[in-house]
RODO-2510 file (C-alpha; in nm, 4 decimals, decimal comma):
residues 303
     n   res          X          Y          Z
     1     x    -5,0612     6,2861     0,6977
     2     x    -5,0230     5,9601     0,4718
     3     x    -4,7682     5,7109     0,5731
     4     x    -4,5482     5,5755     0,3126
     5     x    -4,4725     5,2208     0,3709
     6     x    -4,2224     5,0612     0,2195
     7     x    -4,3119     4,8660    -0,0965
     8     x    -4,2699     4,4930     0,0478
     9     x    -4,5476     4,5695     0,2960
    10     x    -4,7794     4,7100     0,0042
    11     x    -4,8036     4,3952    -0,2019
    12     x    -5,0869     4,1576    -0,1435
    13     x    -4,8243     3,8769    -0,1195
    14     x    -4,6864     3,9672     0,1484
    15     x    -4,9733     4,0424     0,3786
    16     x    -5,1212     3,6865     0,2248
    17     x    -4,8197     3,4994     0,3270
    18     x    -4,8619     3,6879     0,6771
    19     x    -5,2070     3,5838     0,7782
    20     x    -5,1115     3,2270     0,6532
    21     x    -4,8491     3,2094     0,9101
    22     x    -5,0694     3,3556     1,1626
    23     x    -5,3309     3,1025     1,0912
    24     x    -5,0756     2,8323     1,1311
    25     x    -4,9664     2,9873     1,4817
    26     x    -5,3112     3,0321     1,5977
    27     x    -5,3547     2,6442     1,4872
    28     x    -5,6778     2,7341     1,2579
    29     x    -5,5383     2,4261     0,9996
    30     x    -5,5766     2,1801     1,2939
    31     x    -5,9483     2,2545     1,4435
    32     x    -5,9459     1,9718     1,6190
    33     x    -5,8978     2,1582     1,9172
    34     x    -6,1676     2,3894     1,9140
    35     x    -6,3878     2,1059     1,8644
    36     x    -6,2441     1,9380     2,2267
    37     x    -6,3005     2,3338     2,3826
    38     x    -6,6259     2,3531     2,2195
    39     x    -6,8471     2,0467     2,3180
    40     x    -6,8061     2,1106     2,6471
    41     x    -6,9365     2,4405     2,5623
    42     x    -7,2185     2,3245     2,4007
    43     x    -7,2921     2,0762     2,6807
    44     x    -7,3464     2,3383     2,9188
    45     x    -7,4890     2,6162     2,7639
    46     x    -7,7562     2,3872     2,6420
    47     x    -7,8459     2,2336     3,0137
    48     x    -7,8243     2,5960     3,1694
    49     x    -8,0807     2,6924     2,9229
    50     x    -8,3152     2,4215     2,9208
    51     x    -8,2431     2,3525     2,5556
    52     x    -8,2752     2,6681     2,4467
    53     x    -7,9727     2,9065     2,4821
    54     x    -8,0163     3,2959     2,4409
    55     x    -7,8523     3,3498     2,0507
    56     x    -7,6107     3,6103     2,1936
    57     x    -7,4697     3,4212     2,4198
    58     x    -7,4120     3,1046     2,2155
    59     x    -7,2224     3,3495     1,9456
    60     x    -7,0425     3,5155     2,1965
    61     x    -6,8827     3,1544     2,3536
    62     x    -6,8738     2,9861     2,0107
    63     x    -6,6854     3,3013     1,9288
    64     x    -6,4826     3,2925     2,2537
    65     x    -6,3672     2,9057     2,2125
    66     x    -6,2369     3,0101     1,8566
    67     x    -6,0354     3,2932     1,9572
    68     x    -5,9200     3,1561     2,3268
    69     x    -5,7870     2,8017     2,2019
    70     x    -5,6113     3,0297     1,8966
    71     x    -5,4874     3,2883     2,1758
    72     x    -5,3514     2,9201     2,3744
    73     x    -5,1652     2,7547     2,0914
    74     x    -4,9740     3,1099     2,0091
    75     x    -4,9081     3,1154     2,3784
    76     x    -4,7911     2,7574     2,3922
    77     x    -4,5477     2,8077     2,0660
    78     x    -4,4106     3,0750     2,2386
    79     x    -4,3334     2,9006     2,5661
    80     x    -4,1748     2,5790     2,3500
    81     x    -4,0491     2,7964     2,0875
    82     x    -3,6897     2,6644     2,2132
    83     x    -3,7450     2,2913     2,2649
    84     x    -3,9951     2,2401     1,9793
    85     x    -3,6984     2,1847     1,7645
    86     x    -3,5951     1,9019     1,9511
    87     x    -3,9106     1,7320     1,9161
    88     x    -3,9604     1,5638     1,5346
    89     x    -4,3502     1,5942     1,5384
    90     x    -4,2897     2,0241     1,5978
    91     x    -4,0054     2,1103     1,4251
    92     x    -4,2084     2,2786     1,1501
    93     x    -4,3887     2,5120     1,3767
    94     x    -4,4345     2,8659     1,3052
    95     x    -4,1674     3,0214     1,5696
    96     x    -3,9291     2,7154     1,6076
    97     x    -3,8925     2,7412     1,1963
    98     x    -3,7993     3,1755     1,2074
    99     x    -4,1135     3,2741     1,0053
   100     x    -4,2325     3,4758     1,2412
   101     x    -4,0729     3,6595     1,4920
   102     x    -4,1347     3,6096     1,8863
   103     x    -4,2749     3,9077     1,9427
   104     x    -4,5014     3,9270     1,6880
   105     x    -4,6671     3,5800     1,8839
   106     x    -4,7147     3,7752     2,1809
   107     x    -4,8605     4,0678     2,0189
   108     x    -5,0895     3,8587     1,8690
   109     x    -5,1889     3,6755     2,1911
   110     x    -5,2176     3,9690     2,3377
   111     x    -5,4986     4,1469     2,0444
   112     x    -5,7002     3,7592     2,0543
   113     x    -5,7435     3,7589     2,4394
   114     x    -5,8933     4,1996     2,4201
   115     x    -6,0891     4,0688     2,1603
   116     x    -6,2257     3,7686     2,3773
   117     x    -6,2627     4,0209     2,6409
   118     x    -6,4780     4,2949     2,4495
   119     x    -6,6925     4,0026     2,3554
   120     x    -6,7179     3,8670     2,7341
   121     x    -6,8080     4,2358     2,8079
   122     x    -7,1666     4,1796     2,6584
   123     x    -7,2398     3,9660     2,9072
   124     x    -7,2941     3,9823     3,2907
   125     x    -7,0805     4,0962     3,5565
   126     x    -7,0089     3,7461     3,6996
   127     x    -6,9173     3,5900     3,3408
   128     x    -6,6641     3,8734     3,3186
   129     x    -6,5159     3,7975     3,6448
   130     x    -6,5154     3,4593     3,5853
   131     x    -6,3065     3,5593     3,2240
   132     x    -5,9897     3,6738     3,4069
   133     x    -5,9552     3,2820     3,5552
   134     x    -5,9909     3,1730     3,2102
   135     x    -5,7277     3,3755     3,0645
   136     x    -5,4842     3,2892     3,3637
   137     x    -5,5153     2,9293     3,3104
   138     x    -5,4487     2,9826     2,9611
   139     x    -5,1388     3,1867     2,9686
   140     x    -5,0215     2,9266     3,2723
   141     x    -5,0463     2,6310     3,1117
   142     x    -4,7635     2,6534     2,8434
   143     x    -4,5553     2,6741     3,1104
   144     x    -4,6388     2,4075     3,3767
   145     x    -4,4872     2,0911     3,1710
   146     x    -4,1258     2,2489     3,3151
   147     x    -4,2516     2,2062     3,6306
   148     x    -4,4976     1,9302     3,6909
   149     x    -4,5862     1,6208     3,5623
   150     x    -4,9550     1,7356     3,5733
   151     x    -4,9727     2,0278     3,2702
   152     x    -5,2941     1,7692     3,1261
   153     x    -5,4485     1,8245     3,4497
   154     x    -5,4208     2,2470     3,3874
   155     x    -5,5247     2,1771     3,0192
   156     x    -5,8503     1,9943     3,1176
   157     x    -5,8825     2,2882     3,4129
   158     x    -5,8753     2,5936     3,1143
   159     x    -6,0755     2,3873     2,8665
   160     x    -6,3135     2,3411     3,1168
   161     x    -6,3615     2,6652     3,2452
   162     x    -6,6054     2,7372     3,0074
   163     x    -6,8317     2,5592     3,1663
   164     x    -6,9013     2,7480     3,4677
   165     x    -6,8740     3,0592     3,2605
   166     x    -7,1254     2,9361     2,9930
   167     x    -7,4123     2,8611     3,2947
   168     x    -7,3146     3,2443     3,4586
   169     x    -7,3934     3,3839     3,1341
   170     x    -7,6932     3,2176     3,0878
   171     x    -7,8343     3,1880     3,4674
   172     x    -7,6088     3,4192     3,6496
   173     x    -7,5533     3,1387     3,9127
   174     x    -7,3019     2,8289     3,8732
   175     x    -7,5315     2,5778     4,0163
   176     x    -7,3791     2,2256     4,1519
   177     x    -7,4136     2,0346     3,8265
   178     x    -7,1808     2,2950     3,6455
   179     x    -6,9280     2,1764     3,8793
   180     x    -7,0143     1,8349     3,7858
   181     x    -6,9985     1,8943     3,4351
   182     x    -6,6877     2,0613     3,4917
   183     x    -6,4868     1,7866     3,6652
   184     x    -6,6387     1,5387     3,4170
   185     x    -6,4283     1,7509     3,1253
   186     x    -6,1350     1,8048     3,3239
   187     x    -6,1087     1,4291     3,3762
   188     x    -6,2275     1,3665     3,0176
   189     x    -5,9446     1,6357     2,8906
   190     x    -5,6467     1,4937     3,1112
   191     x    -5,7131     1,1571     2,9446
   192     x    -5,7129     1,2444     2,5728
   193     x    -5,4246     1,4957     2,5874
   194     x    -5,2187     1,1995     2,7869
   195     x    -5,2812     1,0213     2,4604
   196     x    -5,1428     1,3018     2,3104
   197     x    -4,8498     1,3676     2,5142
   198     x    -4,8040     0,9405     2,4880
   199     x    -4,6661     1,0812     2,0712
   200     x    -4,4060     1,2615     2,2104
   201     x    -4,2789     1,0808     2,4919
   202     x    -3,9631     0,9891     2,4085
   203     x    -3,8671     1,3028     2,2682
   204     x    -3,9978     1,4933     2,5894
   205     x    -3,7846     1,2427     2,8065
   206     x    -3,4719     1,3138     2,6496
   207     x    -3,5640     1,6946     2,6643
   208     x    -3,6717     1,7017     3,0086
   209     x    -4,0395     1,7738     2,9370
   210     x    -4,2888     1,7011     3,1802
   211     x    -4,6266     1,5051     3,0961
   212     x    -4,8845     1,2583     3,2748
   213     x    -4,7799     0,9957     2,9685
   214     x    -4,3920     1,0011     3,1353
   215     x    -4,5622     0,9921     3,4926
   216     x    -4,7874     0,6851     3,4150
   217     x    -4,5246     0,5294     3,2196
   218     x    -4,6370     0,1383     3,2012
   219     x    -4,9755     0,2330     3,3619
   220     x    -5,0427     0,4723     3,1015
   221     x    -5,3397     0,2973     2,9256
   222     x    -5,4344     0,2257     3,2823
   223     x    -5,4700     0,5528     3,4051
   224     x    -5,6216     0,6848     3,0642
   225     x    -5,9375     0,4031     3,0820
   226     x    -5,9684     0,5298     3,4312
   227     x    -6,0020     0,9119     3,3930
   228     x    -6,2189     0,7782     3,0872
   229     x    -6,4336     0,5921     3,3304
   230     x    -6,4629     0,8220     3,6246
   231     x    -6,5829     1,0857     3,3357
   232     x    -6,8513     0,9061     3,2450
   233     x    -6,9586     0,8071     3,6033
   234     x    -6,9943     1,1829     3,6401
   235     x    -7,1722     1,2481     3,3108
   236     x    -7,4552     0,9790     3,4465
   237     x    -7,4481     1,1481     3,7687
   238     x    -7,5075     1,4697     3,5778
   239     x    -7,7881     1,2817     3,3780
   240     x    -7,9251     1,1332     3,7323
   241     x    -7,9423     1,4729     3,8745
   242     x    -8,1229     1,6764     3,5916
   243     x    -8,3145     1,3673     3,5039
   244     x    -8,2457     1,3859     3,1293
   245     x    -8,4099     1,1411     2,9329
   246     x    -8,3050     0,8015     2,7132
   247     x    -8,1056     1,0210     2,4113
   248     x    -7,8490     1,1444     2,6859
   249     x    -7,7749     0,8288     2,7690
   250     x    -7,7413     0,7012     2,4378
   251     x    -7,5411     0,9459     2,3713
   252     x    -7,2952     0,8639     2,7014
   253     x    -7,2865     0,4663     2,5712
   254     x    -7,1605     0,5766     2,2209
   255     x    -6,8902     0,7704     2,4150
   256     x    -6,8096     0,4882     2,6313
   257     x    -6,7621     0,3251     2,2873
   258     x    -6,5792     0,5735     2,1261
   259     x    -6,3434     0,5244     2,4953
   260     x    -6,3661     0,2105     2,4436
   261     x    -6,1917     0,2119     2,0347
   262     x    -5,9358     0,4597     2,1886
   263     x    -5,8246     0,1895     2,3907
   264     x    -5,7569    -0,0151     2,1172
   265     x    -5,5545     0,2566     1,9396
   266     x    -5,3400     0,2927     2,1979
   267     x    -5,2827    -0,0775     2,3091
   268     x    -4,9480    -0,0619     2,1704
   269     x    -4,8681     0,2868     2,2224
   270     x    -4,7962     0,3880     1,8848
   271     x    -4,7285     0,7389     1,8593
   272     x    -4,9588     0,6993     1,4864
   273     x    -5,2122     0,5514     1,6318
   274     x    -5,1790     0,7273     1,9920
   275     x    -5,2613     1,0604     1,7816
   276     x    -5,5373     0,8993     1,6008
   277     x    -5,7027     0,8360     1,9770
   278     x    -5,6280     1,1418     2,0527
   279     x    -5,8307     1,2742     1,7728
   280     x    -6,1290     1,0218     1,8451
   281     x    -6,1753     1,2514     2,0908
   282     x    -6,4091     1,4914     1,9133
   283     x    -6,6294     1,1915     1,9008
   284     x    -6,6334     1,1434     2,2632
   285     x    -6,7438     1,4763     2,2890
   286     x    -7,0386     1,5280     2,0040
   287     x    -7,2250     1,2229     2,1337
   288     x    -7,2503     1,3154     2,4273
   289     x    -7,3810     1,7127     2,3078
   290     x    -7,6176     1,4802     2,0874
   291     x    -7,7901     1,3387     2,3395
   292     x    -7,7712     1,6494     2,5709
   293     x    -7,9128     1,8213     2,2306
   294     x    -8,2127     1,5213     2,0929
   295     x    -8,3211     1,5158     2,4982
   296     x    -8,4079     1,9008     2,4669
   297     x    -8,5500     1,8713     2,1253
   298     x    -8,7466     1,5675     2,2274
   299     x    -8,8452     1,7314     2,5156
   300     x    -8,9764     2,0554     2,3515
   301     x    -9,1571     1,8394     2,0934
   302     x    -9,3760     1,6467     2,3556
   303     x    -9,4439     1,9626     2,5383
***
């Protein structure tokens, strides 16, 4: 039986203009954040595999960061998608703006998250398990900034869950310095996004928004150098415990000086520069993955 559609939806224009706007929902024109989910990623696929990580299973989570930080920005515009307008840096955004209907953002969360979970269903049982957390943090976190002043901490906890996922898939155990790894990125995570929530701060006050930046208030910068330290206490510990040679920790002193010229950003707390720590951020995170990645090269070289 052929369907007739109705000439709008047969012209390439239309179906153009589409994706663009889904592309723009899923946040695809600002990869910054992939990059933040990603390293993390890399970090521990690389130490549960010795340096070498099985090619499937590297697609299948480089794959899996794309589509689950798209699936968590549609999410996210969906949950704001009546308070965005009231906040000057979001008032363009896909939903808040009418191009795209409401629905339509839920369908499409809905078809990213079945295909992250046909991917996740190449790999072990415990990885899949582990999947279902990942997806609940996700669709949970939108929605915590009405209720505490902590949604950075759930942000760092979904970013992060990667991590023990990543050594399952590899090992098929979490071992203890997943966990390490993973409160390392969860502290690492509730820091930069602080410095992102410190660009909307005002706005979010008068709109009632939660954040860490409006709990910190004066001790923002504070709290930020502190959740920077702590994480890299926990990446040496991490370092300590697998003994990893001098490249990791070359690579965790150019992140503490990458922390170190995000602090200067934010000295004054202006919302420009605030963002500009924010983005820093991927910085942070691919020195670090270099010298997790040059110790395991080096290493295979001698060998």
């Amino acid at each position: 039986m052929k369907i007739d559609l109705p000439p709008q939806y047969r012209r390439w224009e239309y179906w153009e203009r589409r994706l663009y706007l889904y592309a723009r929902l899923m946040r695809l024109d600002r990869p910054v954040g992939i990059y933040l989910l990603l390293w993390p990623t890399l970090w521990a696929l690389w130490i549960a595999a010795d340096g070498v990580p099985d090619p499937l299973i590297l697609v299948v989570f480089v794959l899996g960061v794309i589509l689950m930080r798209s699936a968590g920005c549609v999410i996210n515009d969906y949950a704001d998608r009546k308070i965005d307008g009231k906040v000057e840096r979001t008032r363009d955004r896909v939903l808040v703006a009418g191009y795209l209907p409401a629905k339509e953002a839920l369908v499409l969360f809905a078809v990213l998250c079945a295909v992250a979970f046909l991917l996740v269903l190449l790999m072990n049982g415990l990885t899949i398990m582990l999947s279902f957390v990942g997806v609940l943090l996700a669709a949970i976190y939108p929605f915590m900034k009405r209720w505490t002043y902590l949604p950075q901490v759930v942000l760092g906890m979904a970013f992060a869950w990667a991590i023990p996922m990543a050594f399952a898939a590899q090992t098929g155990e979490i071992p203890q310095v997943a966990w390490l790894l993973y409160i390392a990125t969860v502290l690492w995570a509730t820091a930069y996004d602080t410095m992102y929530a410190m660009v909307d701060r005002k706005d979010d006050q008068l709109i009632g928004v939660k954040s860490t930046a409006i709990l910190f208030g004066s001790a923002d910068r504070l709290m930020i150098g502190m959740l920077q330290l702590l994480a890299l206490i926990v990446m040496l510990l991490v370092g300590n415990q697998l003994e990893l040679g001098e490249f990791y920790f070359i690579g965790i002193s150019l992140a503490a000086i990458f922390a170190i010229y995000q602090q200067v950003l934010i000295s004054k707390r202006h919302p420009r520069n605030c963002f500009k720590a924010f983005l820093n951020n991927n910085w942070f995170g691919a020195a670090i993955f270099g010298g997790i990645l040059l110790h395991y090269a080096a290493s295979s070289y001698c060998i």
